[in-house]
N, CA and C atoms of all chains as a GROMACS GRO file, in nm:
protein
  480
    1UNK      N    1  -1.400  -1.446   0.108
    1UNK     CA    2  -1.382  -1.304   0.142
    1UNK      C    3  -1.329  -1.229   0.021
    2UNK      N    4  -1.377  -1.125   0.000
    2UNK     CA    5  -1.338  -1.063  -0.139
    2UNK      C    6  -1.293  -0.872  -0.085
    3UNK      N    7  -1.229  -0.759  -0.188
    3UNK     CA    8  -1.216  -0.670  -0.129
    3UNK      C    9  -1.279  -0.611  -0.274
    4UNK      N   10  -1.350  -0.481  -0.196
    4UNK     CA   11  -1.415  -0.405  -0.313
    4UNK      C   12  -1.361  -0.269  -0.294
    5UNK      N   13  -1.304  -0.178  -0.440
    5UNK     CA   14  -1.257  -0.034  -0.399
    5UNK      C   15  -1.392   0.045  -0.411
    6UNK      N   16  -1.421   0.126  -0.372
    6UNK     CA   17  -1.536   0.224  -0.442
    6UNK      C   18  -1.444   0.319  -0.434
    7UNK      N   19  -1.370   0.399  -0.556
    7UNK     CA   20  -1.400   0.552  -0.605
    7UNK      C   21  -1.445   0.642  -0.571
    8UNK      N   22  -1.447   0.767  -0.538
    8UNK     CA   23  -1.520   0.892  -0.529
    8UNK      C   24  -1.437   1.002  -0.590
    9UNK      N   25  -1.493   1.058  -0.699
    9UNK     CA   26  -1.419   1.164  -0.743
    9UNK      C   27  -1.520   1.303  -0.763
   10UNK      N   28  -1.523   1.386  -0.728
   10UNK     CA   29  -1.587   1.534  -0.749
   10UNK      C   30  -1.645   1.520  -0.915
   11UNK      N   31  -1.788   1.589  -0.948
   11UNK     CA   32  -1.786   1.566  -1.103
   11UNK      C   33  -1.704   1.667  -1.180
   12UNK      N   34  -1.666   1.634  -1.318
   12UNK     CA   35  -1.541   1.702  -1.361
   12UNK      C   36  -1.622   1.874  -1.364
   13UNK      N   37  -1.746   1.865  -1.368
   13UNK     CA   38  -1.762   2.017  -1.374
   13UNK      C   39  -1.770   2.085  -1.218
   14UNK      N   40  -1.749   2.048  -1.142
   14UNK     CA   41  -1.720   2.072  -1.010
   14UNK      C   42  -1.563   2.171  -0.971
   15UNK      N   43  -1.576   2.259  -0.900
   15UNK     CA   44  -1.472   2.334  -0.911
   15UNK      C   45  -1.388   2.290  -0.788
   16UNK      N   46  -1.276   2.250  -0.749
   16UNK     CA   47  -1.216   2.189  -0.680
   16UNK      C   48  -1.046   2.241  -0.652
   17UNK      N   49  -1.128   2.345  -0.534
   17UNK     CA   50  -1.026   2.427  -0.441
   17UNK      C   51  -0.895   2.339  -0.374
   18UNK      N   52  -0.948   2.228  -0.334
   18UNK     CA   53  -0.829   2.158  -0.269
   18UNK      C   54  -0.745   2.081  -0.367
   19UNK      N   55  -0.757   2.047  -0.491
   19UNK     CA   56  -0.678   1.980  -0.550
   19UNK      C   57  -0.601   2.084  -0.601
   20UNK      N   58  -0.662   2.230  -0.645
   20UNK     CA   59  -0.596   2.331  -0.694
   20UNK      C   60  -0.488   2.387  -0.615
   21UNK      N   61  -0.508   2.356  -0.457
   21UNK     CA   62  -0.401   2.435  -0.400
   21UNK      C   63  -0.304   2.331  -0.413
   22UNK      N   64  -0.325   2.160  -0.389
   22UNK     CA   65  -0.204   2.043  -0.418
   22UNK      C   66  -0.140   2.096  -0.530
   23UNK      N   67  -0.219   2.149  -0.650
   23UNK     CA   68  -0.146   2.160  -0.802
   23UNK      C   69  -0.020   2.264  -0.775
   24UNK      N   70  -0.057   2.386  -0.716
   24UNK     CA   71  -0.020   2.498  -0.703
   24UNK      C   72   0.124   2.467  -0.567
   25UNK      N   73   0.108   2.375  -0.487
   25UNK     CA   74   0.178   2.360  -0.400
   25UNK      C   75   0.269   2.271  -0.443
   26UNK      N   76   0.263   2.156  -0.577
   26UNK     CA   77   0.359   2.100  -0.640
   26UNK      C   78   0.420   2.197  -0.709
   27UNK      N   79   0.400   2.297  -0.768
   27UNK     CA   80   0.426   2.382  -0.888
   27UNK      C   81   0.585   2.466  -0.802
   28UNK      N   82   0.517   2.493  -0.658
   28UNK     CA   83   0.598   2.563  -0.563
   28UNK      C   84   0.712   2.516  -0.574
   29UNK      N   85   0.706   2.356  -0.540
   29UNK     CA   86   0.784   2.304  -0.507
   29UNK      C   87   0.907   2.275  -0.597
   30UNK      N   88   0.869   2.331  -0.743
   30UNK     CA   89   0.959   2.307  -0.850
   30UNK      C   90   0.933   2.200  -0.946
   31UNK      N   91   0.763   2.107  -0.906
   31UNK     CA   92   0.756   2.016  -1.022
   31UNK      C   93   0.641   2.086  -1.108
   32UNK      N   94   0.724   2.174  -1.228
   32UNK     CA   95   0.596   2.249  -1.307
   32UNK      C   96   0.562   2.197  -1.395
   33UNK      N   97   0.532   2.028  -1.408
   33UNK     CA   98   0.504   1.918  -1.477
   33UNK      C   99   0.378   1.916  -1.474
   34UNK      N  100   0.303   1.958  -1.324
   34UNK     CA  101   0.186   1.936  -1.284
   34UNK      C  102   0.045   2.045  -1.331
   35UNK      N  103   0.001   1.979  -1.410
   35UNK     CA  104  -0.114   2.060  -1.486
   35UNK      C  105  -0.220   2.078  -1.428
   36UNK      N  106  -0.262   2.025  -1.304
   36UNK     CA  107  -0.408   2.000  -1.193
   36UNK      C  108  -0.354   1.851  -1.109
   37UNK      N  109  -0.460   1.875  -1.049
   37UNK     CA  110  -0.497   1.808  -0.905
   37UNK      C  111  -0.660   1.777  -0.861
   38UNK      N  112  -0.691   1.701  -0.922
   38UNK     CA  113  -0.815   1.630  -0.838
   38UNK      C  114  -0.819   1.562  -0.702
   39UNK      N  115  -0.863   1.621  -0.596
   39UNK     CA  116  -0.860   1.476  -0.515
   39UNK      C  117  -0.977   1.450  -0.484
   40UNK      N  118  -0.980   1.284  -0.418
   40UNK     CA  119  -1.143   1.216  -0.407
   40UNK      C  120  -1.094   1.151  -0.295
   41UNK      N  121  -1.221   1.036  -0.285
   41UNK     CA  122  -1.207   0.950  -0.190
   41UNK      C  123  -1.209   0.796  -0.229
   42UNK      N  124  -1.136   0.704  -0.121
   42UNK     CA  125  -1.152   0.562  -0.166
   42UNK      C  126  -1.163   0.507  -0.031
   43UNK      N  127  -1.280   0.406  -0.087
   43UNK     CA  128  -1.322   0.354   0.025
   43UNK      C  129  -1.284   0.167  -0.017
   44UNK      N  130  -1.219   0.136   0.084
   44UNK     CA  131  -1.204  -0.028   0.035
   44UNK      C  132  -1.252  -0.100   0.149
   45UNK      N  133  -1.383  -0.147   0.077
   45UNK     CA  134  -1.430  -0.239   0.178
   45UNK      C  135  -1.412  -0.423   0.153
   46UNK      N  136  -1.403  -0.467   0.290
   46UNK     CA  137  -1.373  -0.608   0.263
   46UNK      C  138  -1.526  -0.678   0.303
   47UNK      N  139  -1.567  -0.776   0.205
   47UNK     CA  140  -1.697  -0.854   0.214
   47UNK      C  141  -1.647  -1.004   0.209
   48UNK      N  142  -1.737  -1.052   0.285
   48UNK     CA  143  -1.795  -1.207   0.338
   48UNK      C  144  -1.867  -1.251   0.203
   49UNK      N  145  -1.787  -1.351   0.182
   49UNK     CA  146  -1.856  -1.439   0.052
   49UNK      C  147  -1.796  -1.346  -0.077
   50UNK      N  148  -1.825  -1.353  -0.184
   50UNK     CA  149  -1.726  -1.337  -0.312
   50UNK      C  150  -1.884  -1.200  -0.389
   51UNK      N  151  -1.792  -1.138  -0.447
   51UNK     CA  152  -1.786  -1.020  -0.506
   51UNK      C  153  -1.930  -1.006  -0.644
   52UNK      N  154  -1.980  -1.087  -0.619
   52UNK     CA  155  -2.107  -1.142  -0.743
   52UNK      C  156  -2.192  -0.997  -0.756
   53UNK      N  157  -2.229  -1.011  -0.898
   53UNK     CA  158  -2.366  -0.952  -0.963
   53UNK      C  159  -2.420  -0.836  -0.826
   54UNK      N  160  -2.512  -0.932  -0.767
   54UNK     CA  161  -2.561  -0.888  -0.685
   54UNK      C  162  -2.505  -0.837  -0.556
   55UNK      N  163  -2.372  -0.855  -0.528
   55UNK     CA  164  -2.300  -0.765  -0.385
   55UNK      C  165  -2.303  -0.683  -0.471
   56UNK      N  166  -2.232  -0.632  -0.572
   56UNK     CA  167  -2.189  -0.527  -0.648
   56UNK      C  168  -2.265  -0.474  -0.674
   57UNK      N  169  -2.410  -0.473  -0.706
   57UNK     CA  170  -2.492  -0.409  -0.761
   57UNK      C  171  -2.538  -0.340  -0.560
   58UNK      N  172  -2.571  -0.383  -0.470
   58UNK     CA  173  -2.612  -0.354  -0.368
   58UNK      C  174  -2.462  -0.269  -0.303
   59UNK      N  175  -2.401  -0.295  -0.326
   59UNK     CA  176  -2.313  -0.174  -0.308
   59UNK      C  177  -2.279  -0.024  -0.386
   60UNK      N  178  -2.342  -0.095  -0.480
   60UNK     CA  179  -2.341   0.073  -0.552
   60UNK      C  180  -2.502   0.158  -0.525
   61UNK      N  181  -2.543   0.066  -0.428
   61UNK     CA  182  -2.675   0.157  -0.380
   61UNK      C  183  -2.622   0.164  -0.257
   62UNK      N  184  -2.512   0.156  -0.186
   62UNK     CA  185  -2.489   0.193  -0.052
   62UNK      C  186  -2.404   0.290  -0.129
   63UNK      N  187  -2.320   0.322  -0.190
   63UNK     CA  188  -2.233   0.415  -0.226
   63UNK      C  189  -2.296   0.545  -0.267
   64UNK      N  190  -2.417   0.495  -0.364
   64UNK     CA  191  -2.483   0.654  -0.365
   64UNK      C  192  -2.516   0.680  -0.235
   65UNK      N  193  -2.566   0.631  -0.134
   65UNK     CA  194  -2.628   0.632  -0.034
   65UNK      C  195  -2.547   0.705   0.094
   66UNK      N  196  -2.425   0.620   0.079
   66UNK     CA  197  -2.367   0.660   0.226
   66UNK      C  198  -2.224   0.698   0.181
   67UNK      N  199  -2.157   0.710   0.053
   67UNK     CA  200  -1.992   0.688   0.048
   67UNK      C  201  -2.019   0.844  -0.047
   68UNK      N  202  -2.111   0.851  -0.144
   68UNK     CA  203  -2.097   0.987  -0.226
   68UNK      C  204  -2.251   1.066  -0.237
   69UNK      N  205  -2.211   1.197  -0.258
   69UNK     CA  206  -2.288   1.284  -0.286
   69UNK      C  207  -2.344   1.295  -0.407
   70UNK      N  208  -2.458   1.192  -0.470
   70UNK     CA  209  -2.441   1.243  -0.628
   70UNK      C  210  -2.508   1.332  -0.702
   71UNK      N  211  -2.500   1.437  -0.599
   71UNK     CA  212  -2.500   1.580  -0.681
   71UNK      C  213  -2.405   1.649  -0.763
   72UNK      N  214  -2.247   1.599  -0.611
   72UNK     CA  215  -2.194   1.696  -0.711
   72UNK      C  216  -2.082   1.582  -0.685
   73UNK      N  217  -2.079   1.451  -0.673
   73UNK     CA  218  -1.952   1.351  -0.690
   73UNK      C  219  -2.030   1.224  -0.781
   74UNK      N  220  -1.919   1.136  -0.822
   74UNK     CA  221  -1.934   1.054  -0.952
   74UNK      C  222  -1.886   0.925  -0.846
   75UNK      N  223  -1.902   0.776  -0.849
   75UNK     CA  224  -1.796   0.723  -0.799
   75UNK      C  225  -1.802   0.600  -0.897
   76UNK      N  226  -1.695   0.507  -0.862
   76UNK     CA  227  -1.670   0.397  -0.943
   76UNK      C  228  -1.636   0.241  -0.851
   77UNK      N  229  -1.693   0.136  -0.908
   77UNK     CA  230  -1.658   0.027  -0.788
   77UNK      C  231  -1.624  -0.084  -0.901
   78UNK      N  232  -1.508  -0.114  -0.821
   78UNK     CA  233  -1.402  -0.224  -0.874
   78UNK      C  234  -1.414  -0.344  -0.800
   79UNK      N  235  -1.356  -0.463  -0.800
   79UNK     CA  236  -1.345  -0.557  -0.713
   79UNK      C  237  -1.162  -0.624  -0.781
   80UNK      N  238  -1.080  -0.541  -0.721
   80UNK     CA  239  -0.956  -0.552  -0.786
   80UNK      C  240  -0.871  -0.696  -0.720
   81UNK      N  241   0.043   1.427  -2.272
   81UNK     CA  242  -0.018   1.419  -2.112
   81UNK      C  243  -0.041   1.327  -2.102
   82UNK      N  244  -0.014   1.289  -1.945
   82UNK     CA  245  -0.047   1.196  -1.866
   82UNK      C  246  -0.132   1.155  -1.747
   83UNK      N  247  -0.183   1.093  -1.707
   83UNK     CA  248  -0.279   1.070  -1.602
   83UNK      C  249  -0.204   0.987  -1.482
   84UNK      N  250  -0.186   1.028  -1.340
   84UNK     CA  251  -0.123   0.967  -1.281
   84UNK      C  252  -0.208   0.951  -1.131
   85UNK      N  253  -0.230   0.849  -1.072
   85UNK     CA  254  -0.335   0.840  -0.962
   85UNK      C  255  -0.252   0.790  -0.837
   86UNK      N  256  -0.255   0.846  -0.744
   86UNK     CA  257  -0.183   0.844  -0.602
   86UNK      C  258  -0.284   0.811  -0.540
   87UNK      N  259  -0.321   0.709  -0.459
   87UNK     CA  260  -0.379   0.630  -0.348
   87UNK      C  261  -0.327   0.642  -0.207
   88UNK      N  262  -0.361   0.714  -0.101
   88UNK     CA  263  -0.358   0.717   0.014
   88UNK      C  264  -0.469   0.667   0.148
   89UNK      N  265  -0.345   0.557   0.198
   89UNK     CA  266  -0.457   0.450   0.322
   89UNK      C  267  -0.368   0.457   0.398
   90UNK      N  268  -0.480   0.495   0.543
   90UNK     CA  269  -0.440   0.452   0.639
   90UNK      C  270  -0.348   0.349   0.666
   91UNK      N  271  -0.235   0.324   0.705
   91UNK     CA  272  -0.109   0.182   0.769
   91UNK      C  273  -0.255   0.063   0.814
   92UNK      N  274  -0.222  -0.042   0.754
   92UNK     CA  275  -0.378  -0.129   0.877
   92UNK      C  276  -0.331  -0.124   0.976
   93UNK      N  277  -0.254  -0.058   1.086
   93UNK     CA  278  -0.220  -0.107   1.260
   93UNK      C  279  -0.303   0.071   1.284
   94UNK      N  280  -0.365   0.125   1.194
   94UNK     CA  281  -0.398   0.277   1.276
   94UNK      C  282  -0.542   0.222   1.197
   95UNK      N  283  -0.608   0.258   1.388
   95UNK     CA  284  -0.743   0.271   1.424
   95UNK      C  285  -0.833   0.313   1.305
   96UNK      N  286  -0.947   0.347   1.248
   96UNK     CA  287  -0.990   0.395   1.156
   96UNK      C  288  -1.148   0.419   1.131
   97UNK      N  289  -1.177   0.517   1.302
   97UNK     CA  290  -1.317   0.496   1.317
   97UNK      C  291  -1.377   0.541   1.219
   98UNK      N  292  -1.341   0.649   1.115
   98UNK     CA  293  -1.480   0.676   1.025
   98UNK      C  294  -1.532   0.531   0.920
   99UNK      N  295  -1.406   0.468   0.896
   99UNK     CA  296  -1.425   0.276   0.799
   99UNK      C  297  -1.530   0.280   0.910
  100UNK      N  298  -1.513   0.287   1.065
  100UNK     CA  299  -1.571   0.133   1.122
  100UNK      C  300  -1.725   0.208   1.111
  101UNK      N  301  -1.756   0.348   1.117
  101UNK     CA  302  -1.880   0.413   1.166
  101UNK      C  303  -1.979   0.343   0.995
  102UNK      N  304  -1.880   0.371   0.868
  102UNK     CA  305  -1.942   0.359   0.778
  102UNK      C  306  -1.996   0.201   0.757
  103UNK      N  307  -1.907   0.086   0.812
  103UNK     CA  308  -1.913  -0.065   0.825
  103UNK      C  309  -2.031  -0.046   0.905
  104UNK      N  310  -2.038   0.008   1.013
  104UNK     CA  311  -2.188   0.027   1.129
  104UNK      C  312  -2.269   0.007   1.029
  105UNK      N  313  -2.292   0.159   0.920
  105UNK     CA  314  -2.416   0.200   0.875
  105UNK      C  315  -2.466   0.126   0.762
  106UNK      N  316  -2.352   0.071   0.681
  106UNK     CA  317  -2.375  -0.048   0.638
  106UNK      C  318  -2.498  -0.158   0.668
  107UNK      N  319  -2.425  -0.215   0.811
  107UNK     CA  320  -2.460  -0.315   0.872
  107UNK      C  321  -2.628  -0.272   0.885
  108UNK      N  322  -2.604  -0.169   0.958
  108UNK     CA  323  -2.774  -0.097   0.992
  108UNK      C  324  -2.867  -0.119   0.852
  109UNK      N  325  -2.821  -0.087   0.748
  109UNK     CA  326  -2.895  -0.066   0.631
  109UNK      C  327  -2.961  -0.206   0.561
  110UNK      N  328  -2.846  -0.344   0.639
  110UNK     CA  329  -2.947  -0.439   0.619
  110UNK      C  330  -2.821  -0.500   0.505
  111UNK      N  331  -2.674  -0.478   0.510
  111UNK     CA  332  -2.570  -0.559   0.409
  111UNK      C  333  -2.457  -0.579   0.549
  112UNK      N  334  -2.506  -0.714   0.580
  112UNK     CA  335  -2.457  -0.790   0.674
  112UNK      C  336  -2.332  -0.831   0.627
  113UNK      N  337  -2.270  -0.876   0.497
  113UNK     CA  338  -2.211  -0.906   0.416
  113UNK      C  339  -2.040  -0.815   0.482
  114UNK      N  340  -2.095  -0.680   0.460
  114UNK     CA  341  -2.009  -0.570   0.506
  114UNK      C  342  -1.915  -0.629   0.637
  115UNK      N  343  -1.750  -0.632   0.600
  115UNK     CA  344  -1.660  -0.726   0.760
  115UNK      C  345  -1.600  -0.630   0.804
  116UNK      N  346  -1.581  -0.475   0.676
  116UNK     CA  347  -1.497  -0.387   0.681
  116UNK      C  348  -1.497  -0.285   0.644
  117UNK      N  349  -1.453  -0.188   0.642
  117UNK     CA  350  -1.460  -0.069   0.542
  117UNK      C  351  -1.320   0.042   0.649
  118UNK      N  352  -1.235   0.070   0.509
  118UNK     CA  353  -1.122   0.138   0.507
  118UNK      C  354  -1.172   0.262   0.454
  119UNK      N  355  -1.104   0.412   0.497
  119UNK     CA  356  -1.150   0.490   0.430
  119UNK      C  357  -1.023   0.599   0.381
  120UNK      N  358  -0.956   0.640   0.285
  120UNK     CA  359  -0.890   0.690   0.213
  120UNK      C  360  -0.888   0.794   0.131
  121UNK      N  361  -0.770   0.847   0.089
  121UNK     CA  362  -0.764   0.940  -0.060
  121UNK      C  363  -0.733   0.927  -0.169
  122UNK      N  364  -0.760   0.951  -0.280
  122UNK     CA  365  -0.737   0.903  -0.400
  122UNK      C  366  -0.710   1.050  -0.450
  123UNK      N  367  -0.588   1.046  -0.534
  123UNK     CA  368  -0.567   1.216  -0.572
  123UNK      C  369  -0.533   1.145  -0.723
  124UNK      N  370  -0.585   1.262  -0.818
  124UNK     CA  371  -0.532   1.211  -0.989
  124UNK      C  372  -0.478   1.342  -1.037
  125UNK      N  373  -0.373   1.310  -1.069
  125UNK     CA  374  -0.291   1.407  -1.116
  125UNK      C  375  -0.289   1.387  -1.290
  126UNK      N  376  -0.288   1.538  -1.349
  126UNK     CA  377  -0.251   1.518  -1.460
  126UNK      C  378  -0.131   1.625  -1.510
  127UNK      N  379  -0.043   1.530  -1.608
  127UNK     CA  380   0.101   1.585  -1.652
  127UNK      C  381   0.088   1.612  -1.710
  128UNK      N  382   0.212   1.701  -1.761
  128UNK     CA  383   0.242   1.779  -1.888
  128UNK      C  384   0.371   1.625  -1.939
  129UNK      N  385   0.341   1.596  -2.028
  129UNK     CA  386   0.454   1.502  -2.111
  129UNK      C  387   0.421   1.382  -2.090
  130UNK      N  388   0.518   1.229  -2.043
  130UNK     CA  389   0.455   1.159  -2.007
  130UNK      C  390   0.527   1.129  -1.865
  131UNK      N  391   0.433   0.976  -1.872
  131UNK     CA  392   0.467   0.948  -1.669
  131UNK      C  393   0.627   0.835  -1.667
  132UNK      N  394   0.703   0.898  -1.746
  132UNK     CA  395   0.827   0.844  -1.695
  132UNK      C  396   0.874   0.798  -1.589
  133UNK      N  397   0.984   0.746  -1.568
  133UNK     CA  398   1.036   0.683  -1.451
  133UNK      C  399   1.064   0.807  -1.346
  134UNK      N  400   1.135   0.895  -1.405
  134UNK     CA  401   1.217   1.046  -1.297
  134UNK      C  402   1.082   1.104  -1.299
  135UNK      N  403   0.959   1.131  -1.404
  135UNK     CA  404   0.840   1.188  -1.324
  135UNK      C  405   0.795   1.094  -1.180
  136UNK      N  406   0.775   0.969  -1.164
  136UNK     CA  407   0.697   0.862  -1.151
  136UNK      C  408   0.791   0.882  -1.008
  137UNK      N  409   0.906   0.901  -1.001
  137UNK     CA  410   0.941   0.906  -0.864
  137UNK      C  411   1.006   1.033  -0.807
  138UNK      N  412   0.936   1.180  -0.927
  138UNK     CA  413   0.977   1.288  -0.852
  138UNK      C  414   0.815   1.283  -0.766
  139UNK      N  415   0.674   1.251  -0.859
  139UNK     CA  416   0.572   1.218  -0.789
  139UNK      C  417   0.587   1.171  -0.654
  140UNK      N  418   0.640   1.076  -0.644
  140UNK     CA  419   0.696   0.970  -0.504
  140UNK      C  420   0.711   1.059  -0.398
  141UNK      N  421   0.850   1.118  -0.418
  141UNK     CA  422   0.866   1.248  -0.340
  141UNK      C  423   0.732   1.383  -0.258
  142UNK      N  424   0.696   1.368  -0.383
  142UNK     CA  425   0.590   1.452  -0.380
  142UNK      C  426   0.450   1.464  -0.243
  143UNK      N  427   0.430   1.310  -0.316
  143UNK     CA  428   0.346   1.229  -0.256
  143UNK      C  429   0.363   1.221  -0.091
  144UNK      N  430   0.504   1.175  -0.056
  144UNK     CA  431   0.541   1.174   0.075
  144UNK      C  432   0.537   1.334   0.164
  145UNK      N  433   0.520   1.398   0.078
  145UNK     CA  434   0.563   1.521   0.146
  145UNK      C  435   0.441   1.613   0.170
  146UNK      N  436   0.344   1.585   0.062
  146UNK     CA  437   0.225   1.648   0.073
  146UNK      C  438   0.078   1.589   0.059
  147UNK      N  439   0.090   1.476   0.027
  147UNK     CA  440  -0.043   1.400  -0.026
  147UNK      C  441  -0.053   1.328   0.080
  148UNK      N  442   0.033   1.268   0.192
  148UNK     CA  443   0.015   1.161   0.274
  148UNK      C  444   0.111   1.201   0.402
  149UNK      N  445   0.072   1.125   0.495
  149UNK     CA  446   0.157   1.123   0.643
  149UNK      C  447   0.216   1.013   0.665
  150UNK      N  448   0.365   1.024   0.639
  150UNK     CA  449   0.447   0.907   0.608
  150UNK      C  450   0.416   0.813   0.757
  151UNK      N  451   0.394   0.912   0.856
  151UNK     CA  452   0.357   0.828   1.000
  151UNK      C  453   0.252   0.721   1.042
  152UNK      N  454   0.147   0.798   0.953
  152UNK     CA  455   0.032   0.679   0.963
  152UNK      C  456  -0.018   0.616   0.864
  153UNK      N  457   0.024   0.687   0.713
  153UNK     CA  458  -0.063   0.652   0.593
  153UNK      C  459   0.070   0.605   0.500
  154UNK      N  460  -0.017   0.489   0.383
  154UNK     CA  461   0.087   0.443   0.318
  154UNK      C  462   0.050   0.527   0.204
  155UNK      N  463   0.124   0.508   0.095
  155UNK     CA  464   0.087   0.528  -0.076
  155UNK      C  465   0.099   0.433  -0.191
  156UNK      N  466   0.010   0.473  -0.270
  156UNK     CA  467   0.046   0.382  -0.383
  156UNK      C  468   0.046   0.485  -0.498
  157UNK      N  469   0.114   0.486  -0.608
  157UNK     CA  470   0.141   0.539  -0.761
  157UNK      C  471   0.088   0.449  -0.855
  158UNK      N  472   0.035   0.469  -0.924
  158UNK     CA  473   0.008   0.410  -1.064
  158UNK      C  474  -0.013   0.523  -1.157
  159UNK      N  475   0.019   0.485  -1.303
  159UNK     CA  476  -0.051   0.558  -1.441
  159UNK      C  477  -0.143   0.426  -1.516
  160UNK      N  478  -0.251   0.422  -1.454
  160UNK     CA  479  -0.388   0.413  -1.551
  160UNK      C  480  -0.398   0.354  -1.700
   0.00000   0.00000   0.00000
């Protein structure tokens, strides 16, 4: 049994209202450390049998498929 | 500057039908393999200076208060 993260992050030229209001709502809060705010998604899925070539490669065709938009999101898959 | 990435998951004892709908569609698509799927937020923050210890757990704070629901969801911090 193995666990895989997939990533989803907006592409950086993507304009991204909700991380801007997190930025703006830390800033409130008094931490004016905070220069932006991206947020995405993570999906951690757990698989049967071990993390090879080929799961990984067939999961990053389910990820374009069903986990991101890749119009306007990027994602990334780990097996951490 | 710094790059700092906050991870937000569901507690595993809370239910998590959109994992299980996406594990379904998975399954449907013909990756039997699929036992699980968790579904989450990933937020990346970037600093002004670096990710010190008093940044690293004014973040913490942060995190609990606006990035996550201390009731159902856990967090994780890292700098990258």
């Amino acid at each position: 049994m193995a666990r895989v993260v997939v990533d989803v992050m907006l592409k950086p030229e993507i304009h991204d209202p909700q991380g801007e209001a997190i930025a703006s709502a830390c800033r409130r809060l008094g931490f004016g450390q905070i220069l932006g705010v991206r947020q995405g998604k993570r999906f951690e899925l757990e698989i049967g049998g071990s993390a090879d070539d080929a799961v990984m490669a067939r999961i990053a065709e389910l990820a374009a498929e069903l986990l991101a938009n890749p119009v306007i999101e990027e994602f990334e898959i780990r097996a951490p």
